[in-house]
C-alpha positions in Angstrom: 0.0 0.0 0.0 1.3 3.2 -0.7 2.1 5.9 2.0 0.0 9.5 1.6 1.0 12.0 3.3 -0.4 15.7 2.8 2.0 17.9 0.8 2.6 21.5 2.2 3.1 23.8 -0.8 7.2 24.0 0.8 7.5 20.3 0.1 5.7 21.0 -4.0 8.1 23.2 -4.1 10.9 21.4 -2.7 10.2 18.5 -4.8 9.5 20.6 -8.4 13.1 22.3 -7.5 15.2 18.5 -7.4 15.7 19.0 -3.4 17.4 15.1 -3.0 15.9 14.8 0.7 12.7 15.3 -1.0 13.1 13.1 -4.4 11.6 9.9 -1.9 8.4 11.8 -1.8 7.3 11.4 -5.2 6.4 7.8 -4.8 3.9 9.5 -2.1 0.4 9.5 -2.4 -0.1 13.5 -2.2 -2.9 15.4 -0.3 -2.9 19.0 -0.8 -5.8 21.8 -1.2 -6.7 24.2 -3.7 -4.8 26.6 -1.4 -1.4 24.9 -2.1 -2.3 25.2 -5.8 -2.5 28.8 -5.8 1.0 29.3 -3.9 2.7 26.4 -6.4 0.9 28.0 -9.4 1.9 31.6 -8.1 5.7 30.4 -7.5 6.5 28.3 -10.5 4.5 30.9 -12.3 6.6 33.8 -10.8 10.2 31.9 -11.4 10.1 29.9 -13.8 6.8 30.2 -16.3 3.5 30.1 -17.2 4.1 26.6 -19.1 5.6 24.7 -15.7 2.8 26.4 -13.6 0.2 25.1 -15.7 2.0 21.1 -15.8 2.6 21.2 -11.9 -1.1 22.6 -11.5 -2.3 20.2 -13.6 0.0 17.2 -12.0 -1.0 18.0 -7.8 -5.5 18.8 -9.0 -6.2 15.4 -9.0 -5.2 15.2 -5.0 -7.2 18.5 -3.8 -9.0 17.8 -1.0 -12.2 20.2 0.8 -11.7 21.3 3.5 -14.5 22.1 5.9 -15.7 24.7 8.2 -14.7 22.5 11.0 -11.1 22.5 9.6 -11.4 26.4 9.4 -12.1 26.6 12.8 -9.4 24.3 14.1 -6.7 26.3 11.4 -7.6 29.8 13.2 -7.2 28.4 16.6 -3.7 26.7 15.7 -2.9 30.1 14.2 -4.3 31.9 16.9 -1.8 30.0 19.3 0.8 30.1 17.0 0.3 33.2 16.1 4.4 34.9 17.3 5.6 32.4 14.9 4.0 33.3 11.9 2.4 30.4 10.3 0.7 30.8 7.6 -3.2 30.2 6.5 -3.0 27.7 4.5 -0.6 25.4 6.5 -3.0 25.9 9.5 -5.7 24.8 7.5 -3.3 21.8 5.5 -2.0 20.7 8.9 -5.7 20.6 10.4 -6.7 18.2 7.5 -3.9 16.2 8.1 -5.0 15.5 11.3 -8.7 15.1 10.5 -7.1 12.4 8.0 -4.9 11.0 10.0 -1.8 11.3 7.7 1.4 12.9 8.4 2.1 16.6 7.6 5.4 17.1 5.4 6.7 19.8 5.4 10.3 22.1 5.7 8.7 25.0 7.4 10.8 25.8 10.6 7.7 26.7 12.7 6.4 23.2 12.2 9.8 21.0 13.3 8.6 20.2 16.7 5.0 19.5 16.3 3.2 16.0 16.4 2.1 14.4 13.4 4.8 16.3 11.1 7.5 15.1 8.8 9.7 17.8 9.3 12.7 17.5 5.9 15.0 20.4 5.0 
């Protein structure tokens, strides 16, 4: 069976750019929301081009999940207590899911090395 594990958009990112701690990931199953689209899209758009935005968008859609407005809830009260660190929205809200799913978070995002539930890879 294979492992999924939700994708912060660091770890896209990370993966898209050849990172070799990260290269094991692609034989992950990927969970990610359309939030993590718009910061890959935005990125790969920004550095690199409108024709690698549009294959890694089209390469991470099929593995969008919902979230819900229970997961909204739960994202602004991590952020809330979280909030001297900085984290942003949408990895409150991925990290939330995660949990709800009960899959590991992966990420490379400092403010997330010591929490539960986390694969933490730089």
């Amino acid at each position: 069976m294979k492992q999924i594990l939700f994708f912060d958009s660091y770890a896209i990112m990370e993966i898209f750019r050849g990172n070799e701690s990260y290269l094991k990931f692609k034989k992950v199953i990927p969970v990610i929301t359309k939030l993590n689209l718009f910061e890959i899209y935005y990125n790969v758009l920004w550095q690199v081009g409108k024709k690698e935005a549009e294959e890694l968008f089209g390469e991470y859609l099929p593995y969008v999940v919902e979230f819900n407005n229970e997961d909204i809830k739960r994202a602004s009260h991590l952020k809330a207590r979280f909030r001297r660190q900085k984290i942003s929205m949408t990895d409150c809200i991925g990290y939330v899911i995660a949990e709800r799913l009960e899959i590991m978070f992966l990420t490379g995002d400092k403010e997330f090395k010591n929490f539960r539930n986390v694969v933490f890879v730089k």
